[in-house]
Structure formats: C-alpha cells, structure tokens
mmCIF file of the N, C-alpha and C atoms, coordinates in Angstrom:
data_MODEL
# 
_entry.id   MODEL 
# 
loop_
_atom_site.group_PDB 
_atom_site.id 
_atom_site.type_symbol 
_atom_site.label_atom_id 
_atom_site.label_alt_id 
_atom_site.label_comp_id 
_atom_site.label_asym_id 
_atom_site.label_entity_id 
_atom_site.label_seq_id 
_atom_site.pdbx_PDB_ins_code 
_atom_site.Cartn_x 
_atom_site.Cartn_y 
_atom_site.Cartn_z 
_atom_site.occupancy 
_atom_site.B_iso_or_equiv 
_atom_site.pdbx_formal_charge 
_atom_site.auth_seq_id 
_atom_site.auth_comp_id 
_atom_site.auth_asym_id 
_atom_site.auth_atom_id 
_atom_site.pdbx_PDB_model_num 
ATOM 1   N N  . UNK A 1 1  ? 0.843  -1.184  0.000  1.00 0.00 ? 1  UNK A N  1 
ATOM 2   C CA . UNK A 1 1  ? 0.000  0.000   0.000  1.00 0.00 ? 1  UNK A CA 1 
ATOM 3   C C  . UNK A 1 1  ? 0.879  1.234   0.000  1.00 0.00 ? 1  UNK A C  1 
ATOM 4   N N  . UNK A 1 2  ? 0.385  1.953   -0.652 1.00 0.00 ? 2  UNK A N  1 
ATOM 5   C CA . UNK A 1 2  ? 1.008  3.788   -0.736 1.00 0.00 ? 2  UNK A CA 1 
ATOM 6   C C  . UNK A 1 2  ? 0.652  4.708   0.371  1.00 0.00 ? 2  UNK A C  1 
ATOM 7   N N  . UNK A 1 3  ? 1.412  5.033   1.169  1.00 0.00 ? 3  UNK A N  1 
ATOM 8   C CA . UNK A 1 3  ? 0.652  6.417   1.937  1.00 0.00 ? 3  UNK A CA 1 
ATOM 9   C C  . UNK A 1 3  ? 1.074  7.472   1.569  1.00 0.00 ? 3  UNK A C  1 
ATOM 10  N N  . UNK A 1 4  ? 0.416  8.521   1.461  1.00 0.00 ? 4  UNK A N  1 
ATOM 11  C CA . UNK A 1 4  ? 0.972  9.698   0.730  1.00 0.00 ? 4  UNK A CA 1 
ATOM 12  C C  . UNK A 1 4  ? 0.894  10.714  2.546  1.00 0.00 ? 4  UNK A C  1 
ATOM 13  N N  . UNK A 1 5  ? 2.511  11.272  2.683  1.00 0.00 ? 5  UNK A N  1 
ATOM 14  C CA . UNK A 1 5  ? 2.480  12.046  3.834  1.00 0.00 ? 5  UNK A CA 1 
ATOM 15  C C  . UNK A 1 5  ? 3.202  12.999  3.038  1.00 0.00 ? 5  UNK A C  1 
ATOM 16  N N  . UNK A 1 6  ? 3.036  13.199  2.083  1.00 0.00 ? 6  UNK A N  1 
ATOM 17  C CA . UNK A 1 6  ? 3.250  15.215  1.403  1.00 0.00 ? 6  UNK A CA 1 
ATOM 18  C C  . UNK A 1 6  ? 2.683  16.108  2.554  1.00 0.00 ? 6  UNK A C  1 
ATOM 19  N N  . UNK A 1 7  ? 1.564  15.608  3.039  1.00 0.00 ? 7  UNK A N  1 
ATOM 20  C CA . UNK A 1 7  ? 0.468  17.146  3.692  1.00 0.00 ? 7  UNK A CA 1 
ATOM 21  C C  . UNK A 1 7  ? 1.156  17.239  5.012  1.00 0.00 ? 7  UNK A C  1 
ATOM 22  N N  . UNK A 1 8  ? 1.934  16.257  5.197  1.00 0.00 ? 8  UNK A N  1 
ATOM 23  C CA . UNK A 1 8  ? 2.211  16.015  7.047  1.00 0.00 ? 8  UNK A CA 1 
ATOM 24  C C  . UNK A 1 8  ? 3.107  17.186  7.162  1.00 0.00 ? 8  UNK A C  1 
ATOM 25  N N  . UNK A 1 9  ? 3.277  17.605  8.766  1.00 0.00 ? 9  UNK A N  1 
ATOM 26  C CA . UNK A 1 9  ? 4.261  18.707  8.778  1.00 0.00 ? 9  UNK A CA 1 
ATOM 27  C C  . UNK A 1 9  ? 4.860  17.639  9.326  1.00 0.00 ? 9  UNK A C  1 
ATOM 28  N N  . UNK A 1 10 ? 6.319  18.639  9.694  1.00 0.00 ? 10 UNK A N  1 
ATOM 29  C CA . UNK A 1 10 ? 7.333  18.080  9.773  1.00 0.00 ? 10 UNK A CA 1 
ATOM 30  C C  . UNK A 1 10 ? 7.776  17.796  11.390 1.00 0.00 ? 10 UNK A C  1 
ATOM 31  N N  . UNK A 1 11 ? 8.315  16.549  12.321 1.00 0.00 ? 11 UNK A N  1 
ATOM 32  C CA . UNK A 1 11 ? 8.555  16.749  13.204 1.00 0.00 ? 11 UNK A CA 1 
ATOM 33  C C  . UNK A 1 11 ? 8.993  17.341  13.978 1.00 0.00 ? 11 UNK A C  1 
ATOM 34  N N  . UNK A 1 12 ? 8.736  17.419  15.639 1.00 0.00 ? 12 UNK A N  1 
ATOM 35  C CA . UNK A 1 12 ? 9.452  18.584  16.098 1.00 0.00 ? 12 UNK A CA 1 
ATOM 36  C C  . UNK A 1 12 ? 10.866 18.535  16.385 1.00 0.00 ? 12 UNK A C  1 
ATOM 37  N N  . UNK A 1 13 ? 11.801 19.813  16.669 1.00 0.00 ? 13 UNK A N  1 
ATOM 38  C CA . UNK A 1 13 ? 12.979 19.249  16.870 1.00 0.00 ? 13 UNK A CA 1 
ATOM 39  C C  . UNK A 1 13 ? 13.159 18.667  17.998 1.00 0.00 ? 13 UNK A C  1 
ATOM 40  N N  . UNK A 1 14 ? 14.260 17.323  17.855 1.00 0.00 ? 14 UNK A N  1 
ATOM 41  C CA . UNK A 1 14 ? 14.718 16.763  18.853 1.00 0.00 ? 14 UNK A CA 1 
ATOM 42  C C  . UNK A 1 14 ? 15.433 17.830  20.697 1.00 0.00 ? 14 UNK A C  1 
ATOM 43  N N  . UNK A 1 15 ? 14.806 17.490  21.019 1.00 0.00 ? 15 UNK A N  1 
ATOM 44  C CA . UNK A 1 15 ? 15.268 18.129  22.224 1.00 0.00 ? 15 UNK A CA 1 
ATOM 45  C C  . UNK A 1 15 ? 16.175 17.624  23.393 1.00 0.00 ? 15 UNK A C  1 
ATOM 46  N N  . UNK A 1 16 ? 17.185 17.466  24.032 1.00 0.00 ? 16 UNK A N  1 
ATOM 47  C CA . UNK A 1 16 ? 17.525 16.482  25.111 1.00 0.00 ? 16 UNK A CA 1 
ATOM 48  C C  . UNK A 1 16 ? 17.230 16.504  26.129 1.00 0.00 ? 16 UNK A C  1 
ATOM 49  N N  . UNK A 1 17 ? 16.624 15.242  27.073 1.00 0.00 ? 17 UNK A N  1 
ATOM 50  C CA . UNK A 1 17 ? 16.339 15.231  28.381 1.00 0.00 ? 17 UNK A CA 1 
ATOM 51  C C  . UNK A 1 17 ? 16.846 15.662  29.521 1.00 0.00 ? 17 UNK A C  1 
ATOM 52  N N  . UNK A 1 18 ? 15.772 16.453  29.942 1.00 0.00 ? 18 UNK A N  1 
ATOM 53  C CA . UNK A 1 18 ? 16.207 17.449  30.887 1.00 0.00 ? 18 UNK A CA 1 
ATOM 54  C C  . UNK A 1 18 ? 17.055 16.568  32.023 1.00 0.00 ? 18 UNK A C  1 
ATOM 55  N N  . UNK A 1 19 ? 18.090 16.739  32.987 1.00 0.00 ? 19 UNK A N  1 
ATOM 56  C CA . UNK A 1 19 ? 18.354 15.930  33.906 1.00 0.00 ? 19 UNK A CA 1 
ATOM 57  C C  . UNK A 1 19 ? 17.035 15.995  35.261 1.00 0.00 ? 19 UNK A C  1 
ATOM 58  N N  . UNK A 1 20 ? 16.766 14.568  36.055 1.00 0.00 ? 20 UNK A N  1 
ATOM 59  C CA . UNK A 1 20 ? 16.416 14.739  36.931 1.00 0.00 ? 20 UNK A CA 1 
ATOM 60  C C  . UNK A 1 20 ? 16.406 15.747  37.846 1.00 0.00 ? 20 UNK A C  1 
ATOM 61  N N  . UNK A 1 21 ? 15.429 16.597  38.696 1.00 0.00 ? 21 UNK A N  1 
ATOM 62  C CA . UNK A 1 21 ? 15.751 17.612  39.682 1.00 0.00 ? 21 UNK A CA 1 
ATOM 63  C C  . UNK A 1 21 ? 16.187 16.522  41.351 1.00 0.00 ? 21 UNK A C  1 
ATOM 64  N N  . UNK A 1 22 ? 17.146 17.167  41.604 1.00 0.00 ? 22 UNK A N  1 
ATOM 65  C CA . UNK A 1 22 ? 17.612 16.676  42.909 1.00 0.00 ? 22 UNK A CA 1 
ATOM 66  C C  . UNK A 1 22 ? 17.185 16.494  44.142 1.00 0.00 ? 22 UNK A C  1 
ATOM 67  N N  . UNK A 1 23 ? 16.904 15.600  44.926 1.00 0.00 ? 23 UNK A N  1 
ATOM 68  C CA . UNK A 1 23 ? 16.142 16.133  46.278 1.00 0.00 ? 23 UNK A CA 1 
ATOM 69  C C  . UNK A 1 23 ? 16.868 17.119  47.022 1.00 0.00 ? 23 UNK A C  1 
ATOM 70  N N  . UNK A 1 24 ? 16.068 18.161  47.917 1.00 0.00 ? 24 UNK A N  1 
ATOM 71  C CA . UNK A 1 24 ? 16.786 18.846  48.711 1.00 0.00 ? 24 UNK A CA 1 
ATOM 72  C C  . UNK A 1 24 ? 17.107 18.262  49.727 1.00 0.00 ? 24 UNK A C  1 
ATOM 73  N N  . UNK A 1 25 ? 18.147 18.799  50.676 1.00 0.00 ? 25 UNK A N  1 
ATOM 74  C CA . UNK A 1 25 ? 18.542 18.182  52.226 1.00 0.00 ? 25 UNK A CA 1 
ATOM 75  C C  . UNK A 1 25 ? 17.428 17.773  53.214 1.00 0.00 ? 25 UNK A C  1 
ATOM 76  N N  . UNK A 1 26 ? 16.057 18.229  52.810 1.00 0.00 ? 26 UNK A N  1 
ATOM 77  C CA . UNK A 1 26 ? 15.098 18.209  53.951 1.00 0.00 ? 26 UNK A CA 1 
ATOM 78  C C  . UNK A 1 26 ? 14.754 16.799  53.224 1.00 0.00 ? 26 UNK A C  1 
ATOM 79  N N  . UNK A 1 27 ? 14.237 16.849  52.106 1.00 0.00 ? 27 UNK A N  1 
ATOM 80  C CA . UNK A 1 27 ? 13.718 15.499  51.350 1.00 0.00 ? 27 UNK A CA 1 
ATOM 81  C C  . UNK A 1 27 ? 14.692 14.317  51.546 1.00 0.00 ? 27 UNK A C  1 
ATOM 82  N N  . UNK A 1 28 ? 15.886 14.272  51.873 1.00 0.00 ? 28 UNK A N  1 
ATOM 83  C CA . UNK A 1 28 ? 16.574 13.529  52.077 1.00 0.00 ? 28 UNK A CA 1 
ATOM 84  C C  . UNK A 1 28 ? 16.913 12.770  53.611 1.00 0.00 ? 28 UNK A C  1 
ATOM 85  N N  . UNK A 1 29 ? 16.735 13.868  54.517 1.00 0.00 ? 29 UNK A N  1 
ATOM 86  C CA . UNK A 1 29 ? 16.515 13.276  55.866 1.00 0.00 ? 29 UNK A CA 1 
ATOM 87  C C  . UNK A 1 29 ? 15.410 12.718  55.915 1.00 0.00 ? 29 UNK A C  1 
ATOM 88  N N  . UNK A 1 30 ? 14.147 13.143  55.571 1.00 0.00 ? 30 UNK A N  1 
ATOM 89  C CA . UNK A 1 30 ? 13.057 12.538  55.986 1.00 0.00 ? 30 UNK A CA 1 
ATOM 90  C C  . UNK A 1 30 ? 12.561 11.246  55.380 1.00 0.00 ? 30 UNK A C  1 
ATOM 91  N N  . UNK A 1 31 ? 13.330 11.102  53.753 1.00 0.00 ? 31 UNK A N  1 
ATOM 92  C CA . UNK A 1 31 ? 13.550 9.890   53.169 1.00 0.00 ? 31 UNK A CA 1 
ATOM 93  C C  . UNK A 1 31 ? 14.428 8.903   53.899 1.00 0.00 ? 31 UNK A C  1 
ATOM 94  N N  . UNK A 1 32 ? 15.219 9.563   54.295 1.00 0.00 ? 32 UNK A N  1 
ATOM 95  C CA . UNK A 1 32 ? 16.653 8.342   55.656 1.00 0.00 ? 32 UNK A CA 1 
ATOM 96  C C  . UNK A 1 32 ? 16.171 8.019   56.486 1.00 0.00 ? 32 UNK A C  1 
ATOM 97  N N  . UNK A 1 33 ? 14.635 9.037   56.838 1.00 0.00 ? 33 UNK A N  1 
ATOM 98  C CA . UNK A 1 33 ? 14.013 8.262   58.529 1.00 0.00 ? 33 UNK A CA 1 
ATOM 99  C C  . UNK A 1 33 ? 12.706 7.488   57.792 1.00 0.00 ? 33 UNK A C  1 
ATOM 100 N N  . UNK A 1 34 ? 12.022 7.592   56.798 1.00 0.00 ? 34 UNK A N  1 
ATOM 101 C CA . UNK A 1 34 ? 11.167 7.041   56.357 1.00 0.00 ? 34 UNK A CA 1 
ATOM 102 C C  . UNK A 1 34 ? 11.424 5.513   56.283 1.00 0.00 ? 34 UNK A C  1 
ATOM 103 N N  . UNK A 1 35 ? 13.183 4.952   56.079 1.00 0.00 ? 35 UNK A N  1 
ATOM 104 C CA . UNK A 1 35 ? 13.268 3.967   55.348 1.00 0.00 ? 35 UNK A CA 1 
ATOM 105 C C  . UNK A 1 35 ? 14.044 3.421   56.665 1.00 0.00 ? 35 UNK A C  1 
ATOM 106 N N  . UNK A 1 36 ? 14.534 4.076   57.342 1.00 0.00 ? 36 UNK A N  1 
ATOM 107 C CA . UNK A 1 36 ? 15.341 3.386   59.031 1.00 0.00 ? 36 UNK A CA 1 
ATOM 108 C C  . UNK A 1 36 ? 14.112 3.343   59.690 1.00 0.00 ? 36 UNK A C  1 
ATOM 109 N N  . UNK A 1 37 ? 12.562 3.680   59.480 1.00 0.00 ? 37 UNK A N  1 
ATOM 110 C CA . UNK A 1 37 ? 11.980 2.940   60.447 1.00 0.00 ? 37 UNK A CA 1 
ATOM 111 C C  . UNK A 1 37 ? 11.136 2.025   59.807 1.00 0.00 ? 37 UNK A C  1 
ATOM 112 N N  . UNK A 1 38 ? 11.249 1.806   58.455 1.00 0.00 ? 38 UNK A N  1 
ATOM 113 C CA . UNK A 1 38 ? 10.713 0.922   57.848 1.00 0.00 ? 38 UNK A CA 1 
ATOM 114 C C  . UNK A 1 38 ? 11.415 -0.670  58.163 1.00 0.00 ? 38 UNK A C  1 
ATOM 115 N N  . UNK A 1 39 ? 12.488 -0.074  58.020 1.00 0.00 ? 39 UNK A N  1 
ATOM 116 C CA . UNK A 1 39 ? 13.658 -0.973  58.743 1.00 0.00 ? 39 UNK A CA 1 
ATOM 117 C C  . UNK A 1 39 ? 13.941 -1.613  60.103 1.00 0.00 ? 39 UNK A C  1 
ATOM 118 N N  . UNK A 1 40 ? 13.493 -1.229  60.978 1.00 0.00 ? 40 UNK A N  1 
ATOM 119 C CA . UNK A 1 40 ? 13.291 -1.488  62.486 1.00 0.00 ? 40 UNK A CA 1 
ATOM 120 C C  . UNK A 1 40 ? 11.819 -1.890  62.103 1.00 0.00 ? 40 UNK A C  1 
ATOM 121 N N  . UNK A 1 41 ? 10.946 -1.247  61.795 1.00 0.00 ? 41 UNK A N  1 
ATOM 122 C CA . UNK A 1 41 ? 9.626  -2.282  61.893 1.00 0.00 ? 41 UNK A CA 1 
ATOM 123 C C  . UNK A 1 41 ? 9.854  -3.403  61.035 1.00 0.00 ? 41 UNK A C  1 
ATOM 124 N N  . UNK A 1 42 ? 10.604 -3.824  59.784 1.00 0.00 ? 42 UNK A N  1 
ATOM 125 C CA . UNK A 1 42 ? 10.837 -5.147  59.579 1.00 0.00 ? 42 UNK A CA 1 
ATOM 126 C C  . UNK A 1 42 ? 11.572 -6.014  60.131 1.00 0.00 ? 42 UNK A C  1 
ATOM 127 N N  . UNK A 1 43 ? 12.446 -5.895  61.260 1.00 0.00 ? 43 UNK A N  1 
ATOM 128 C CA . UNK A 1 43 ? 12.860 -6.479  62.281 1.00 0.00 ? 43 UNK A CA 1 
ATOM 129 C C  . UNK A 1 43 ? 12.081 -6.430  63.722 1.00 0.00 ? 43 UNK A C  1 
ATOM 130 N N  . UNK A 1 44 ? 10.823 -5.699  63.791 1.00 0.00 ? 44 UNK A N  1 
ATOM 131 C CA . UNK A 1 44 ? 10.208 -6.015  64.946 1.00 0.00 ? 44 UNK A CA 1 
ATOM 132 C C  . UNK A 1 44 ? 9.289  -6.175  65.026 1.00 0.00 ? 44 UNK A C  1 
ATOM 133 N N  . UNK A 1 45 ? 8.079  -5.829  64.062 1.00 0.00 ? 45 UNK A N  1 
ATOM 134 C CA . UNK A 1 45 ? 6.848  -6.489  63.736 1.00 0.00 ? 45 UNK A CA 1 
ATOM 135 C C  . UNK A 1 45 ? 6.663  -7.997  63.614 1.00 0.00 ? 45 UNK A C  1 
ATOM 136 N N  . UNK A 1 46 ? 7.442  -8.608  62.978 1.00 0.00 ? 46 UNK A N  1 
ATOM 137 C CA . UNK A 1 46 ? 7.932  -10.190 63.054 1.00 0.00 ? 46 UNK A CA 1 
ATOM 138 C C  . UNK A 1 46 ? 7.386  -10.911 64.558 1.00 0.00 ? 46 UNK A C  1 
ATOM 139 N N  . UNK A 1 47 ? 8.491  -10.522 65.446 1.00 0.00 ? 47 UNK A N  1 
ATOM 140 C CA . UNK A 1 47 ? 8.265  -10.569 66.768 1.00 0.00 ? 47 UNK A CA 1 
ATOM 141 C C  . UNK A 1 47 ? 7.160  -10.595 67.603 1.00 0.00 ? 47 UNK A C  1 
ATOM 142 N N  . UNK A 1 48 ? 6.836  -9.136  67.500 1.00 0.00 ? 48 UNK A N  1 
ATOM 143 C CA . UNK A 1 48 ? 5.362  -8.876  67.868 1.00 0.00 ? 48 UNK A CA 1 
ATOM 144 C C  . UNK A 1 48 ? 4.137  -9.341  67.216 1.00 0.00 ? 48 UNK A C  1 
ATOM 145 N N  . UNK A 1 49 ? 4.251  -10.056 65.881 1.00 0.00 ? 49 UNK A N  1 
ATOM 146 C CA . UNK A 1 49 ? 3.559  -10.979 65.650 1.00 0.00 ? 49 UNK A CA 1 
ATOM 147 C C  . UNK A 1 49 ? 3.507  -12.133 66.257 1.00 0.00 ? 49 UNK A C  1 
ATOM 148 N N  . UNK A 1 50 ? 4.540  -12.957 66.713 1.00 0.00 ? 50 UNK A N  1 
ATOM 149 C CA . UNK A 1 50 ? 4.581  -14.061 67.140 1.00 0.00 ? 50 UNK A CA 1 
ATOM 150 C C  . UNK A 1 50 ? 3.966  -13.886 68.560 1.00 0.00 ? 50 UNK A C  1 
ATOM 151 N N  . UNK A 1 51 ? 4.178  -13.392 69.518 1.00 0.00 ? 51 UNK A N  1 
ATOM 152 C CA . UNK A 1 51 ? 4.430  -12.743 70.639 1.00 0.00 ? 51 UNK A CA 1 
ATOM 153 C C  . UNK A 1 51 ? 2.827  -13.136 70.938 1.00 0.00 ? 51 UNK A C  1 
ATOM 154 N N  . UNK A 1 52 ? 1.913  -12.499 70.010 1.00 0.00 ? 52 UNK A N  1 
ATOM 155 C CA . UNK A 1 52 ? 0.390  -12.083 69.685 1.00 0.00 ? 52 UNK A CA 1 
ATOM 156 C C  . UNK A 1 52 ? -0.050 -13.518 69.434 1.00 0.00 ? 52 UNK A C  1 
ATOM 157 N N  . UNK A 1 53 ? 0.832  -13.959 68.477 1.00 0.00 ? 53 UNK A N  1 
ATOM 158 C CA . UNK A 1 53 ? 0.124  -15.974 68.545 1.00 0.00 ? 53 UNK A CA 1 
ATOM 159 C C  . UNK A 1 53 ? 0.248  -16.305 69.300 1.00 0.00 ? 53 UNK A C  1 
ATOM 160 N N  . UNK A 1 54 ? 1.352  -16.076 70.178 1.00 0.00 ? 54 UNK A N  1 
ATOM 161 C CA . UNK A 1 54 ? 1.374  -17.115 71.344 1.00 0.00 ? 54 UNK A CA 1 
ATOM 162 C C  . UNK A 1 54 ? 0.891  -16.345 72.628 1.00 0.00 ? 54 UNK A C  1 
ATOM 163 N N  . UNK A 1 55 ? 0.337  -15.401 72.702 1.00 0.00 ? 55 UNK A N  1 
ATOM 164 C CA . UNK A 1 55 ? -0.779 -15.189 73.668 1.00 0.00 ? 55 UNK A CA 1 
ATOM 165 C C  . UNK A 1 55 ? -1.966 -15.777 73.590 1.00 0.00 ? 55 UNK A C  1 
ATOM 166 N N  . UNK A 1 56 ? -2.355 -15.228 72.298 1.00 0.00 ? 56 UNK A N  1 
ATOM 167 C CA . UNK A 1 56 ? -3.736 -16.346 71.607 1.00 0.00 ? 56 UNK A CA 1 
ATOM 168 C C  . UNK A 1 56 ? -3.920 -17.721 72.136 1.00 0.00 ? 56 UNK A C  1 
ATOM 169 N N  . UNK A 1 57 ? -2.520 -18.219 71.276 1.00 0.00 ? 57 UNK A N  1 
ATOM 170 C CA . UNK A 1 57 ? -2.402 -20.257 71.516 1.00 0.00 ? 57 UNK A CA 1 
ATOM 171 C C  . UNK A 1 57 ? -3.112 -20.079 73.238 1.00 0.00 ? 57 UNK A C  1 
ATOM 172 N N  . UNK A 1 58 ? -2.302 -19.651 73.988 1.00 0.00 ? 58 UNK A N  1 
ATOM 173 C CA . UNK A 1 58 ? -2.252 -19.558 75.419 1.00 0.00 ? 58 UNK A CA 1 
ATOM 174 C C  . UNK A 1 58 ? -3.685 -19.421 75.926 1.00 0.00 ? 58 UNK A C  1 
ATOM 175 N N  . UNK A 1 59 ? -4.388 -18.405 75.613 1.00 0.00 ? 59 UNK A N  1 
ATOM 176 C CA . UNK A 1 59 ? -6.025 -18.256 75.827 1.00 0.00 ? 59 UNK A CA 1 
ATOM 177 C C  . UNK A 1 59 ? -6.731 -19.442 75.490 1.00 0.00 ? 59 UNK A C  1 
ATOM 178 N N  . UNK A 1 60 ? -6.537 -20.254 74.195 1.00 0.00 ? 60 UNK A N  1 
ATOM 179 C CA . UNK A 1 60 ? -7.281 -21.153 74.146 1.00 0.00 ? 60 UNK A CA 1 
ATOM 180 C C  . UNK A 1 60 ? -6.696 -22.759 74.033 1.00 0.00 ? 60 UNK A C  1 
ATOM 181 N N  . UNK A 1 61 ? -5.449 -22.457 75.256 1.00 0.00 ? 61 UNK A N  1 
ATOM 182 C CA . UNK A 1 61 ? -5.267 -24.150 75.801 1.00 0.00 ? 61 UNK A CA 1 
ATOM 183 C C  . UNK A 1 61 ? -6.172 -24.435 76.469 1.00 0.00 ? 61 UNK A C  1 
# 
C-alpha cells in the first residue's frame, strides 16, 4: 500500500532530556528516617507478631 504524507508537517525538533531535579537536604533526611523505620519495623513487627500468637495459643489451651 502507498501512503501519501506530502500534507504532514514536519517533526518537532529533537530536544535532550532534561536531567532529573535533585532532592533537597530536607527530602533527604526525611527519606533516611522514612526507610530506618521501615527498617526497624521489619525487624520487629515479626516478633510482635509471634508474641500475639502465642498469647492467643495460650487463651485457648
């Protein structure tokens, strides 16, 4: 098949990608505590799950 793109305009110019914008110092501490207590609750929620079964088990020996 033929397509006729005579009528088409022409693309735009290529442009280069802007770089990412940086976090600031505030975005960055609060990202370091967001993820250190994500971190301590995946080492202690575990626990306190178990902790919670075996109170349970315990109620209904």
């Amino acid at each position: 098949m033929f397509v006729d793109f005579r009528d088409q305009p022409p693309p735009p110019p290529w442009q280069p990608r802007r770089p990412r914008p940086r976090l600031t110092a505030r975005q960055e501490k609060t990202l370091a505590a967001i993820i250190g207590v994500n971190i301590v609750l995946l080492i202690v929620a575990p626990i306190g799950g178990v902790t919670l079964l075996g109170a349970v088990a315990l109620l209904f020996r």
